[in-house]
TITI-33927 format. One record per residue (C-alpha): y, x, z; residue number from 1. Coordinates in Angstrom, 3 decimals. Layout:
N
Y; X; Z; NUM
...
This chain:
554
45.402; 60.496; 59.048; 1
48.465; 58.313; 58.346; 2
50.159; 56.357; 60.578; 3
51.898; 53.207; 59.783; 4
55.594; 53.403; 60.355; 5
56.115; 49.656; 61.912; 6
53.252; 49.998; 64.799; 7
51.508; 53.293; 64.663; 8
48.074; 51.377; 63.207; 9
45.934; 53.957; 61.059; 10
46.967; 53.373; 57.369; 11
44.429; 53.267; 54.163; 12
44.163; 52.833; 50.407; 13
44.160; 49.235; 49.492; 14
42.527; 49.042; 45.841; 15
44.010; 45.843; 44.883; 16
47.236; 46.760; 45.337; 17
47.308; 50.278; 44.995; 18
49.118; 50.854; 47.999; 19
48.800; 52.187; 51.350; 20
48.120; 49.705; 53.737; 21
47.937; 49.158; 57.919; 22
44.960; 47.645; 59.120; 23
46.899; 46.762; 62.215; 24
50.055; 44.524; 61.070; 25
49.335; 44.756; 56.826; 26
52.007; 46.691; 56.026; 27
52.228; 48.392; 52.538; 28
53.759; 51.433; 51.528; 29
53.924; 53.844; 48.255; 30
51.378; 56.336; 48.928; 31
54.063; 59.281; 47.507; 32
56.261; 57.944; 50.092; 33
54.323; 59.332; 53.001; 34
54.054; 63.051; 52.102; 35
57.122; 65.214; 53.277; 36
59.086; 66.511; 50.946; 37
58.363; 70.260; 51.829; 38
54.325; 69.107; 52.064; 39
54.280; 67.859; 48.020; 40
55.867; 71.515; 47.647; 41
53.069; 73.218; 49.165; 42
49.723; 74.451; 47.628; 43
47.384; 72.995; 50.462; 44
46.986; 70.361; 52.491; 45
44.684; 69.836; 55.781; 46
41.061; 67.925; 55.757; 47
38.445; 67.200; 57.935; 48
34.905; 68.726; 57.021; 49
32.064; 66.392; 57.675; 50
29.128; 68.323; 57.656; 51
25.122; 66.760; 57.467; 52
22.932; 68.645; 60.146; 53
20.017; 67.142; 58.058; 54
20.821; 68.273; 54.296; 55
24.201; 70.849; 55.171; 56
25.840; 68.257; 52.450; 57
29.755; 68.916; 52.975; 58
32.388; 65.587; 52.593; 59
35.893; 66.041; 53.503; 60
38.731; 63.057; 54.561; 61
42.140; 63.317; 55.534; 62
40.804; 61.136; 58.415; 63
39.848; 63.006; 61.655; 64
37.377; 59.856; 62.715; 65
33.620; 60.358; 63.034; 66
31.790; 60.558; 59.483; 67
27.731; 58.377; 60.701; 68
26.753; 58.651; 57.233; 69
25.477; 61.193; 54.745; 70
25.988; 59.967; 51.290; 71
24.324; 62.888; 50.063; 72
20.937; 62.271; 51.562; 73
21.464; 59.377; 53.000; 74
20.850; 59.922; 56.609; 75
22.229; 57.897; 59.722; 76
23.378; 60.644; 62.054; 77
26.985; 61.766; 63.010; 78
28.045; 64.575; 60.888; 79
29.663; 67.688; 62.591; 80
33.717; 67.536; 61.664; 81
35.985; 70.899; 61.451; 82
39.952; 71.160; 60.479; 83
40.560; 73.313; 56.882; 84
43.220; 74.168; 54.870; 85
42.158; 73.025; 50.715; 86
43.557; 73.782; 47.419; 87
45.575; 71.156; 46.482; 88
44.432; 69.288; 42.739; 89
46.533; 68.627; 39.940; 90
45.920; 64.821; 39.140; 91
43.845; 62.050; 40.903; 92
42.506; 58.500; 39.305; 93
42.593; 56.103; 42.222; 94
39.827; 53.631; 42.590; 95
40.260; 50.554; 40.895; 96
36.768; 48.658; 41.662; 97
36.586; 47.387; 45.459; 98
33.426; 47.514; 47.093; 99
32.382; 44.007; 46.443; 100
33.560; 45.228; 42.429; 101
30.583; 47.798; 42.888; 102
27.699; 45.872; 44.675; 103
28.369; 43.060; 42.202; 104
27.621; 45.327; 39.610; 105
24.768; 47.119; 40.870; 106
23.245; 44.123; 42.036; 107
23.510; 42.915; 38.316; 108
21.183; 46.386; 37.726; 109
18.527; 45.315; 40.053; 110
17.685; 41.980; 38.948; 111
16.262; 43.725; 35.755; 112
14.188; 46.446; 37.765; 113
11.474; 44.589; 38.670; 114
9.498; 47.431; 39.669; 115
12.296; 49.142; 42.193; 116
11.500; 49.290; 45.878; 117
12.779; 46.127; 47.599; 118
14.330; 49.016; 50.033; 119
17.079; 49.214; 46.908; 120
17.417; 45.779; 46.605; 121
17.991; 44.964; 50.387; 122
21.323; 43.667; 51.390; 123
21.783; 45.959; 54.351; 124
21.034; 49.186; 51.780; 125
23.301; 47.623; 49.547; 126
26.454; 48.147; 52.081; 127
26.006; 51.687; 52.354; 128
28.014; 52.185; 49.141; 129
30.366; 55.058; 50.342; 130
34.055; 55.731; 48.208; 131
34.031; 59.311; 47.271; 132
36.438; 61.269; 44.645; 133
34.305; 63.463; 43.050; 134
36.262; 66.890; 41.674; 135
36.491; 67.099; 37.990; 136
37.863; 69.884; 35.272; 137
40.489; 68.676; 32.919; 138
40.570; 70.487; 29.682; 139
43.203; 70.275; 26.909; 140
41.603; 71.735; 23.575; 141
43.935; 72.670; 21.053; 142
42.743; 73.159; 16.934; 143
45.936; 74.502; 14.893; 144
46.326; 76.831; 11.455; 145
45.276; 77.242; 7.988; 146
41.136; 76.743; 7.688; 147
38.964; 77.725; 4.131; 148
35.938; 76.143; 4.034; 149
33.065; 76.327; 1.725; 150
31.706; 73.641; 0.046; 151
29.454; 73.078; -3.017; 152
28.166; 69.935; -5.745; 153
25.031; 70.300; -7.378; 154
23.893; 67.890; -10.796; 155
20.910; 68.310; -12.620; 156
21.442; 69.568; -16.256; 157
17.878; 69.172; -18.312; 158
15.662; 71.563; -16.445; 159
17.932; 72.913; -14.531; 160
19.966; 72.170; -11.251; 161
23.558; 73.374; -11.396; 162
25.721; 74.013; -8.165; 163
29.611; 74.544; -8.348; 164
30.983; 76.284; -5.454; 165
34.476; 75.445; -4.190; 166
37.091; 76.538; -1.246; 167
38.336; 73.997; 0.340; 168
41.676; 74.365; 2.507; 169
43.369; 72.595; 5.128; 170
46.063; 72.693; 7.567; 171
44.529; 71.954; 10.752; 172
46.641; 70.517; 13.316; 173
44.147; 68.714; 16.368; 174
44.365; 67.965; 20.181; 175
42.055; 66.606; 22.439; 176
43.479; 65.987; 26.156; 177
41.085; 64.736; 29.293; 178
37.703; 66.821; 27.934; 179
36.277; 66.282; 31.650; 180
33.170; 67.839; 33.709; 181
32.515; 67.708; 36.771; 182
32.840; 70.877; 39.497; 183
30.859; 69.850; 41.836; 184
27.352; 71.468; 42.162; 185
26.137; 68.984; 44.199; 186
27.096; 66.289; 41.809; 187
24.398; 65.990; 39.372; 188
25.696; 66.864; 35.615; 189
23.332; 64.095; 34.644; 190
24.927; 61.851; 36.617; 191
28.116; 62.586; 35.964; 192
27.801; 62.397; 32.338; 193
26.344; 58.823; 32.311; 194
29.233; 57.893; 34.507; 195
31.294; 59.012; 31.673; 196
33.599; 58.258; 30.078; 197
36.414; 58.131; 32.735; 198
40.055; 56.892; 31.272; 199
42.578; 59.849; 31.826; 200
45.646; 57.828; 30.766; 201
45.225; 56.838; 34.308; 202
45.360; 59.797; 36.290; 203
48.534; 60.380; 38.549; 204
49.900; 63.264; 40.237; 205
47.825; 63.973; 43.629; 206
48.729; 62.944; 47.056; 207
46.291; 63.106; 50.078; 208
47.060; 59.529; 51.110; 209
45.363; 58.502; 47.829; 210
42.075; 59.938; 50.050; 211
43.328; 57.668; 53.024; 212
40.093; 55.839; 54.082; 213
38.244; 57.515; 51.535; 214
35.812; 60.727; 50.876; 215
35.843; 63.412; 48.724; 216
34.047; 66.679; 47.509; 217
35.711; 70.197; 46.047; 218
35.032; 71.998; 43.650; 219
32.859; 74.961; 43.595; 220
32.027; 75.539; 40.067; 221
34.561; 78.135; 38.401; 222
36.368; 76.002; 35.139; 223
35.308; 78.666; 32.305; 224
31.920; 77.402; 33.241; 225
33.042; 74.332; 31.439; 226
35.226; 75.728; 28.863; 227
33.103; 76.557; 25.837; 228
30.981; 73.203; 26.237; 229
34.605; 71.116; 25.747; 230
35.569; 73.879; 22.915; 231
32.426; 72.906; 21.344; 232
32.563; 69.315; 22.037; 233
36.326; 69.746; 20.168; 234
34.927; 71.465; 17.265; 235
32.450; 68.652; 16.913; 236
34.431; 66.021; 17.016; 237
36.688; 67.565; 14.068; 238
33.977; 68.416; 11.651; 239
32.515; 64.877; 11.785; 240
36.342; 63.769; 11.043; 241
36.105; 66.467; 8.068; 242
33.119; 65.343; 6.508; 243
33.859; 61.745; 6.497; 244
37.192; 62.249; 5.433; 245
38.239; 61.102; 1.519; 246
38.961; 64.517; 0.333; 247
35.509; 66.529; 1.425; 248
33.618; 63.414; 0.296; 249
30.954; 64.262; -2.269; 250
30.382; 67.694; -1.167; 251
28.166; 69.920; 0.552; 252
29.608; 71.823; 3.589; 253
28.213; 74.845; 5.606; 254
26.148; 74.411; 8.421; 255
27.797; 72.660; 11.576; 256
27.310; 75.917; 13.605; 257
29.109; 77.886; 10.862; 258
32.087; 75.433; 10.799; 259
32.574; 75.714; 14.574; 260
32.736; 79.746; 14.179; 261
35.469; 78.525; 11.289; 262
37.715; 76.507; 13.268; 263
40.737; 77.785; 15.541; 264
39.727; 76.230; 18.916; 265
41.219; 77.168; 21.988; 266
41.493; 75.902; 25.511; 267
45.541; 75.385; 25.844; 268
45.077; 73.885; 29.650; 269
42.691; 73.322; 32.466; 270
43.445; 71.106; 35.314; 271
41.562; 70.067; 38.126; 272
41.438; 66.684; 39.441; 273
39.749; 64.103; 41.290; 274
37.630; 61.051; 39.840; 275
36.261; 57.789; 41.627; 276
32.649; 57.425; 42.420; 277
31.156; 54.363; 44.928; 278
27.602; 56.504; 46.142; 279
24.788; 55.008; 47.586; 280
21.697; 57.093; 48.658; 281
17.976; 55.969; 49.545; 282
16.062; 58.923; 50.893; 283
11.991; 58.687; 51.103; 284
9.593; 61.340; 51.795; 285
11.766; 64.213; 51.196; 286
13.372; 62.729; 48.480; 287
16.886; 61.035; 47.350; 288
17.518; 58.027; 44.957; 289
20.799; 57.781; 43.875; 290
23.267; 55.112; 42.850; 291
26.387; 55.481; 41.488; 292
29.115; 53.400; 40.434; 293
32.369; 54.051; 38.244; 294
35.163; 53.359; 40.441; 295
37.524; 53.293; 37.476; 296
35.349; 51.471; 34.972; 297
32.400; 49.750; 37.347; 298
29.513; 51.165; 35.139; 299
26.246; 51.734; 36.941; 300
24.169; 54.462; 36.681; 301
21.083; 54.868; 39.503; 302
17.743; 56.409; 39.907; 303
15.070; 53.524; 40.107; 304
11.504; 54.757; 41.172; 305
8.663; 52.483; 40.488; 306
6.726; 50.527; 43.264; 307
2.860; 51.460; 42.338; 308
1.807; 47.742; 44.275; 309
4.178; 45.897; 42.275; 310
3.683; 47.939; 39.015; 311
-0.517; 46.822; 39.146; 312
0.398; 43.283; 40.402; 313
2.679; 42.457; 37.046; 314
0.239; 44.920; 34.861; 315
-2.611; 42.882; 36.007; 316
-0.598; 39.544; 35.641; 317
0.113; 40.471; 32.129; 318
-3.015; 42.117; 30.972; 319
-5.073; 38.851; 31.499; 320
-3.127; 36.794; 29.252; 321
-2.905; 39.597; 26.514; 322
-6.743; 40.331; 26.676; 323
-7.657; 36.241; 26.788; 324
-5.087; 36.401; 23.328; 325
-7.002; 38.974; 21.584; 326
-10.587; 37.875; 22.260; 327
-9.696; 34.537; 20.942; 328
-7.898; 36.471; 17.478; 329
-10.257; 39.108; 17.216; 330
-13.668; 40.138; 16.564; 331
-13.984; 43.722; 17.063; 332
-17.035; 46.339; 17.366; 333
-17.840; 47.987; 20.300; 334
-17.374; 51.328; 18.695; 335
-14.010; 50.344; 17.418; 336
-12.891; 49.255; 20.839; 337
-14.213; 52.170; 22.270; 338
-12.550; 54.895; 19.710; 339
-9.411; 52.901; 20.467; 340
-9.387; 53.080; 23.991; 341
-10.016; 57.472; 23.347; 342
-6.479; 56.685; 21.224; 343
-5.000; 55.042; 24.488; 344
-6.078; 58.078; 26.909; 345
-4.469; 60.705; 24.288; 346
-1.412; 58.549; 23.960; 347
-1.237; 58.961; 27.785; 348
-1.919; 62.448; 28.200; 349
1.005; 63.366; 25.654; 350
3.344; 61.101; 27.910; 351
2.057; 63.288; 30.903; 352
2.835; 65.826; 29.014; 353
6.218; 64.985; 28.040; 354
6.812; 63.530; 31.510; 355
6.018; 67.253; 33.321; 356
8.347; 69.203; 31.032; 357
11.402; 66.616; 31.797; 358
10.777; 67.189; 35.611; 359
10.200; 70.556; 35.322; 360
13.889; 71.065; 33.816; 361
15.141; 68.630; 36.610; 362
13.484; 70.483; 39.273; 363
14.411; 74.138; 38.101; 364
18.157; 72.498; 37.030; 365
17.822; 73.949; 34.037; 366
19.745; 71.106; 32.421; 367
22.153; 71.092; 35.375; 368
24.698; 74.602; 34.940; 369
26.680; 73.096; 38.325; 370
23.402; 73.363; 40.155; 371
23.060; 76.899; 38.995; 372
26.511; 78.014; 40.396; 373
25.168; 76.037; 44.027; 374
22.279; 78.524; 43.714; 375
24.354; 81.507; 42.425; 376
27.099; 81.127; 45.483; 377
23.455; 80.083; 48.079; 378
22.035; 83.695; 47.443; 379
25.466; 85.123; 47.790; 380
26.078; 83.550; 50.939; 381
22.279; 84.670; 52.007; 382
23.272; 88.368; 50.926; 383
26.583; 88.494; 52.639; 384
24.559; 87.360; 55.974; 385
21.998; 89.707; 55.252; 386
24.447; 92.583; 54.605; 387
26.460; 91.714; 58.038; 388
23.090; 91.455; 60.026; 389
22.262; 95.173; 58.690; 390
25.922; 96.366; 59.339; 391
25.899; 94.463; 63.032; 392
22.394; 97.039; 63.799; 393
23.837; 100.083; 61.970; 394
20.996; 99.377; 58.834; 395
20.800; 100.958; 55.619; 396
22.419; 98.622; 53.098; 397
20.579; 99.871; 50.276; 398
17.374; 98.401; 50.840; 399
19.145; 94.925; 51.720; 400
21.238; 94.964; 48.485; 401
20.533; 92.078; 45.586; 402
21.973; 92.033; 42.308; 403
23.334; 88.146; 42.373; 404
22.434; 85.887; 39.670; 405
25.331; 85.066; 37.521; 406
25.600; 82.059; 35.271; 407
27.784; 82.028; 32.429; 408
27.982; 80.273; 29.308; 409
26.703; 83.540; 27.628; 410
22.969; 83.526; 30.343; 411
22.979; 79.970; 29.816; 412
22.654; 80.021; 25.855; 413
19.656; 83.525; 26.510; 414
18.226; 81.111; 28.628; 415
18.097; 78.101; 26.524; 416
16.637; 81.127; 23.377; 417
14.107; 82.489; 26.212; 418
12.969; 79.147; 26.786; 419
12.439; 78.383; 23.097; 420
10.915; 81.773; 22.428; 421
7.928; 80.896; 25.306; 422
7.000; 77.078; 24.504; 423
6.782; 78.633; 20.347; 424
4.273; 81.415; 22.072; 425
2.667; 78.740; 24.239; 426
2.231; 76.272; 21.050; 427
0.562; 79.658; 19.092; 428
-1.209; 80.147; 22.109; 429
-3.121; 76.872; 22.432; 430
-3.426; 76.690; 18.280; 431
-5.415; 80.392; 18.302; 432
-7.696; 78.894; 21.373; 433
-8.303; 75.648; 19.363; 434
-9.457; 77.746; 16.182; 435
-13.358; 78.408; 17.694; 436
-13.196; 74.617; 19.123; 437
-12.293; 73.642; 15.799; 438
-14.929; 75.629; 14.220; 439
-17.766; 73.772; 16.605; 440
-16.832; 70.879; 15.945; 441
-16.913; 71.156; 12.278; 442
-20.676; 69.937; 11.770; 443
-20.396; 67.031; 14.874; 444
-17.966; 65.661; 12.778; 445
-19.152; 66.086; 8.937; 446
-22.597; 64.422; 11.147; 447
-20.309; 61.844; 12.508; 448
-18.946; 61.023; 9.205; 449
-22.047; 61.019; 6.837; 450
-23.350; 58.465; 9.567; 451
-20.782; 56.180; 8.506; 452
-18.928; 56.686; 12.077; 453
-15.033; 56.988; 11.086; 454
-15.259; 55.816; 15.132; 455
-16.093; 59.599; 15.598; 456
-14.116; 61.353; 13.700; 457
-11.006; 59.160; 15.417; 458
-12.310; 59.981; 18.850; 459
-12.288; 63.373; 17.630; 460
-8.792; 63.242; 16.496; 461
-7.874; 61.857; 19.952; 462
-10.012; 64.747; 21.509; 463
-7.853; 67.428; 19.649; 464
-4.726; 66.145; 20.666; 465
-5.707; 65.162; 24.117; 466
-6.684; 69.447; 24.959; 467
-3.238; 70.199; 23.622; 468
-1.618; 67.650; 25.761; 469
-3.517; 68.672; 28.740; 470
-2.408; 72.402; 28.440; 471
0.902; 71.714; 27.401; 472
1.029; 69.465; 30.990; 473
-0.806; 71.674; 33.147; 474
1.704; 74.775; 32.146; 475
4.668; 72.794; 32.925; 476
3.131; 71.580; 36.487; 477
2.757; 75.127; 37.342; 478
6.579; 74.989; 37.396; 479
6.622; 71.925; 39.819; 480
6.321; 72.457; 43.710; 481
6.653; 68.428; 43.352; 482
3.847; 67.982; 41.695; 483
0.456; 69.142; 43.193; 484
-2.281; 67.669; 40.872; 485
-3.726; 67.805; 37.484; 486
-2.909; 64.300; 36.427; 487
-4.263; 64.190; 33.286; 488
-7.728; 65.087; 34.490; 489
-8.788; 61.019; 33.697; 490
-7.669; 60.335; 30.481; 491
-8.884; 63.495; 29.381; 492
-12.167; 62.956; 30.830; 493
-11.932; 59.242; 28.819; 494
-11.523; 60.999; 25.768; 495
-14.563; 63.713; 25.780; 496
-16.840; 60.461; 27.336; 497
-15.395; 57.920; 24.500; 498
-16.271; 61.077; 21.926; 499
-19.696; 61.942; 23.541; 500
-20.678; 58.457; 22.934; 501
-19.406; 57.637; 19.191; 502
-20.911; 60.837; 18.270; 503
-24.596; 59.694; 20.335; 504
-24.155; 56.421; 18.210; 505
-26.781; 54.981; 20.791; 506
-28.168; 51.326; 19.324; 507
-27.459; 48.910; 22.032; 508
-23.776; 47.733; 22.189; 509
-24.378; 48.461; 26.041; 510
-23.592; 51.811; 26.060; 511
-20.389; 51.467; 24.309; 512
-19.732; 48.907; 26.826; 513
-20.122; 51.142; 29.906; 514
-18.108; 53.483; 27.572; 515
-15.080; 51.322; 27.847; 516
-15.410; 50.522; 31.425; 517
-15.461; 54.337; 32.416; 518
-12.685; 55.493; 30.635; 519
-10.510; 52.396; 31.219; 520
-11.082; 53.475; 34.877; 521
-10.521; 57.465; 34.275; 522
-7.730; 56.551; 32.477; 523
-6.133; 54.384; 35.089; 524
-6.209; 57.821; 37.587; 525
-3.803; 59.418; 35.303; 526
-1.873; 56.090; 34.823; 527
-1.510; 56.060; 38.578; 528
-0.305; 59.922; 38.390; 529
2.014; 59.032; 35.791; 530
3.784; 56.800; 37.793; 531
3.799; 59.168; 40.516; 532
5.221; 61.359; 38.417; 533
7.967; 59.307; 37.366; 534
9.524; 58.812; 40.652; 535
9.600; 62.203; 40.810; 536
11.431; 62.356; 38.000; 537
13.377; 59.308; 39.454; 538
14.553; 60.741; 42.540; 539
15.847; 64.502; 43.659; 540
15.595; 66.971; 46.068; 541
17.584; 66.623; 48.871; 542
20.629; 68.108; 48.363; 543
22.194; 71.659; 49.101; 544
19.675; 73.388; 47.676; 545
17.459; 73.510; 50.223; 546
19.641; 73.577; 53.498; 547
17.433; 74.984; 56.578; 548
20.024; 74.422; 59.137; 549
22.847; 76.083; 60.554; 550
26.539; 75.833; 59.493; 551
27.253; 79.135; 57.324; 552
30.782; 78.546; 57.108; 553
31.650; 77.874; 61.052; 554
């Protein structure tokens, strides 16, 4: 905490002026002018751990006052506070957007999401924006020497085609400065690259009285972790400039993973740093919403769930008018309006589908490598309790010990071919099961057809693609603790009724009536999942992987 030097009143970051300032008597002072000399020389400096009892979320201040607020999963309790000694960064980016700057600008947000809870559009909510520097990895990627590269030109000559192969050189001489992740593992990469991008011109030597008033969060993901994505990102960005460049106009040019292996790309410098970020979180049912503001730029980026009540009030609002529209246009069959309602239901059981593998990879944070690292140094932290336990009763250690997970870039990229490898098996899968299905239904729908029913043999189309769609869901639910239902059981259920029915071909437009009425309703159950659904996808776990109490690192 800093202490004004006029009346002893607690001093803290003012944003519009950049300057340190005294709530007491409004003094200002430079923020470098309240660090000691020998201080700026050393590599440390002392903070004050807040620590949620609810979530084990960690914040740390250079203020000693009471934290009575979890930004992480939003609770309203007082968080535990301890003395420690952290690394110091290299570079900070002080906010520039005040608090007003950020509610402004999320309250712009809400007025489009219609559908939100009105908990996220409620004024008192709204004020629990919380200023928190967020750690960040600052690479500088380097691309220098002589590069050959292969290119080719092809004409056609009569008959034949006729390709010229040249080697093209160039002296290579590239820099990109400010590639920037974030190191956090509780800070969602998701997030954090929507945030994006964050201008680095602005960053300025750290000083702890830039956190005056403020929170932050360290780093606990290891820089390499980030080094071969901003390599790659480099390499990128300099064969786009190649091919669109005058001289390699015209020709053909290897692959773009064979150029990257091409090009000399090397990480010259990492430093670390911290980044704005206003955070506001909206917990329900074991669950966080989060919203997040650039405190640099002011973009918005925030997890919006769906109201179900106010999603079938404006469905219903807007269906009458679009249903009064069409019966005054149109004149259509009851068969036709049946098969297309079989259309609908697959249509919705692919979103399912779709919809389960996105939340899947969210809930497994398999497209989050920061989460990972949480995990990896979690089940370290478990074994080194474990290990202490068994040396505190004299145990055998063997038994107890784990081989740790490790993520690197290398495990991440198996992962990512592992994953690929099983969904091709799982698509062969589901096409050898479909062969004897298809083989059944070879003769309803040559009968169908002859009848002069193309109704059927849509339906049956529909049918096809709705089984695949249902499998395809149901194996990525498996995956889900979230989600404890098979959602697609309705629409499916539309489809098979919607083909029973066409293929029946009953006379009396009654029966396709019914038809429609049925699987309007079936389908509406996995409508109702699907939204479900989505705010799982639209909110996250409570943070900390998991936290069961207990403060590991008393």
């Amino acid at each position: 905490m800093y202490a004004c030097r006029g009346c002893g009143g607690t001093l803290k970051f003012d944003i519009a002026s950049q300057q340190l300032k005294c709530e007491s008597c409004s003094n200002e002072y430079n923020p470098y002018d309240m660090e000691q000399a020998t201080e700026a020389e050393q590599d440390d400096y002392d903070v004050t751990v807040f620590k949620c009892p609810q979530c084990g979320g960690e914040i740390y201040s250079t203020d000693n006052t009471a934290a009575g607020f979890c930004s992480f999963c939003g609770a309203s309790t007082v968080l535990t506070g301890r003395l420690k000694k952290e690394k110091r960064v290299n570079y900070i980016i002080p906010f520039k957007q005040t608090k007003e700057d950020c509610k402004k600008a999320y309250k712009k947000l809400m007025r489009h999401a219609i559908f939100a809870p009105k908990e996220l559009k409620d004024e008192k909510n709204i004020d629990g924006f919380r200023g928190i520097y967020m750690p960040y990895w600052v690479y500088y990627v380097k691309q220098q020497g002589h590069v050959r590269i292969h290119g080719t030109k092809s004409h056609r000559s009569g008959d034949y085609i006729i390709t010229r192969h040249y080697g093209l050189h160039m002296d290579l001489d590239a820099h990109y400065k400010g590639l920037s992740y974030d190191a956090s593992s509780s800070f969602a990469d998701t997030i954090s690259k929507k945030l994006a991008p964050y201008n680095v011109k602005n960053m300025k030597a750290f000083t702890p009285s830039y956190l005056s008033g403020f929170y932050a969060d360290m780093s606990d993901v290891p820089p390499q972790i980030y080094g071969e994505e901003a390599k790659e990102f480099a390499a990128d960005e300099t064969i786009h400039f190649v091919k669109n460049s005058r001289e390699a106009k015209g020709y053909s040019l290897d692959s773009t993973d064979k150029l990257r292996r091409m090009l000399p790309t090397n990480v010259e410098q990492t430093n670390s740093a911290m980044f704005p970020v206003w955070f506001l979180s909206y917990q329900n049912k074991g669950r966080v919403a989060y919203a997040t503001v650039n405190g640099q730029t002011g973009k918005v980026v925030a997890d919006l769930p769906v109201d179900i009540k106010k999603y079938l009030f404006g469905s219903l609002i807007l269906a009458i008018p679009i249903i009064l529209l069409l019966n005054a246009m149109l004149t259509l069959r009851p068969s036709v309006v049946l098969s297309m309602v079989s259309v609908l239901a697959a249509i919705v059981v692919c979103v399912h589908a779709s919809e389960m593998k996105q939340i899947a990879v969210a809930e497994n944070y398999e497209d989050d490598i920061g989460a990972q690292i949480g995990m990896e140094n979690k089940q370290k932290m478990e074994q080194a309790a474990r290990e202490q336990a068994a040396r505190e009763m004299a145990g055998d250690l063997e038994d107890l010990v784990d081989t740790p997970y490790v993520v690197t870039e290398a495990n991440t990229k198996k992962n990512k071919t592992a994953k690929g490898r099983k969904n091709v098996g799982g698509m062969i899968g589901v096409t050898i099961f479909m062969i004897p299905i298809f083989s059944m239904l070879i003769w309803p729908v040559l009968a169908g057809f002859l009848r002069g029913s193309e109704s059927c043999v849509l339906a049956l189309i529909a049918l096809i693609i709705a089984i695949i769609g249902t499998s395809s869901s149901v194996s990525h639910a498996k995956r889900i603790t979230a989600v404890r239902n098979m959602g697609t059981a309705g629409a499916l259920a539309a489809v098979i009724l919607a083909f029973m029915i066409l293929f029946w071909n009953p006379v009396s437009d009654l029966w396709y009536y019914g038809g429609v009425i049925a699987a309007l309703l079936t389908v509406g159950f996995t409508l109702m999942d699907l939204i479900r659904s989505y705010n799982v996808l639209a909110t996250r776990r409570l943070p900390q992987f998991d936290y069961r109490g207990g403060d590991d690192l008393a």
